[in-house]
Each structure stands twice: as C-alpha cells, then as structure tokens.
N, C-alpha and C positions, 0 to 999 in steps of 0.2 A: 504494500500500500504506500503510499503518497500522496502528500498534501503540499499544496504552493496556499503559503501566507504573503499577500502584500500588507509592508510594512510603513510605503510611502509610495506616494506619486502625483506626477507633477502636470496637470493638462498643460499641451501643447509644447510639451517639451523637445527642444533640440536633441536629437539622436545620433550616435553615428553607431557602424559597428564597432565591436569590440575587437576586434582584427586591425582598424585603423591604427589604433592605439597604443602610443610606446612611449617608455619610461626613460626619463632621462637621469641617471641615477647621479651623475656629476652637480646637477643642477637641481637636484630632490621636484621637477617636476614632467609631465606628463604632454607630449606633443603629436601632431598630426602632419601628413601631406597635404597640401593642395595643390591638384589641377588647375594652374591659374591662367590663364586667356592667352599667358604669351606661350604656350605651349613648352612649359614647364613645369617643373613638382616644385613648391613652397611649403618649407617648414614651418607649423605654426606651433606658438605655446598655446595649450589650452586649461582650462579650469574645470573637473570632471564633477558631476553631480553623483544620483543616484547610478548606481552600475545592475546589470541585470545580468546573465549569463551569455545573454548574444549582444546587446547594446550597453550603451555607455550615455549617459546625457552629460549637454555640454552646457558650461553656464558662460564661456566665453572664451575668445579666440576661431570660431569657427561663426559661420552667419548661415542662416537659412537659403540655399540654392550655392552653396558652397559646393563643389566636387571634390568629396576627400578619398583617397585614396586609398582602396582596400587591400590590396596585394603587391608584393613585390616590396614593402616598405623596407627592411632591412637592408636593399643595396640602393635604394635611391640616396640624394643628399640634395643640398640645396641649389637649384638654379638647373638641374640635372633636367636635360629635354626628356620627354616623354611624350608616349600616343594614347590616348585615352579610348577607350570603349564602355560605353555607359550599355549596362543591362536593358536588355525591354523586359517591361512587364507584362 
C-alpha cells in the first residue's frame, strides 16, 4: 500500500523539471540552462521552492516561457551554441 500526502502547494507555480537542475556546490546554490534566442545555452542562478519527485518550483531566476534545458546539462557551459528541439504534445 501507498499513500501520497500533500504537504504544500502553491497555485500557478513556476515549474521546471527536476532533470534541469544542478547544484553548484562551490557556491552553496542551485542553477539552470537556458535556450536563449541567440542560439545559445545561458546559465542561470535560480531560487528552488517546493520540490516534488519529477519537478522543482522556481521562485526566481527563470521566467515563465523561459526554455530551460533538460538534457545534456552536464557538458554544456556558458555561451556554448546549441540546437534546440522542443517536445510536441
């Protein structure tokens, strides 16, 4: 058996996945990719709220219609060209 207790939650919160997300342990915080328009990856610092097992909420650093980057984070860096492919749903 199995029960899920929600213990918080927040309407219309910013989400990313939890794949995005990586620790910057020198800097004791937590940062993301972004796909930014000039066809590159941009590091951003972010602010991490409630966490869930597959998402992450963000209380800032990332903006709603942001493209954050879910795979590959570990050998991008900053300014690093990249091709983007966005899911359909």
């Amino acid at each position: 058996m199995e029960a899920i207790v929600t213990i918080a939650s927040v309407p219309d919160a910013l989400v990313i996945p939890r794949a995005a997300l990586f620790e910057d342990a020198l800097r004791d915080n937590y940062y993301v990719f972004i796909a930014g328009s000039d066809g590159r990856a941009h590091r951003s610092a972010v602010t991490t709220g409630i966490r869930g097992a597959d998402e992450v909420q963000v209380t800032s650093g990332v903006k709603a219609g942001d493209l954050v980057i879910t795979t590959g984070g570990y050998a991008l860096a900053e300014g690093l060209k990249i091709s983007v492919t966005v899911p359909q749903k």
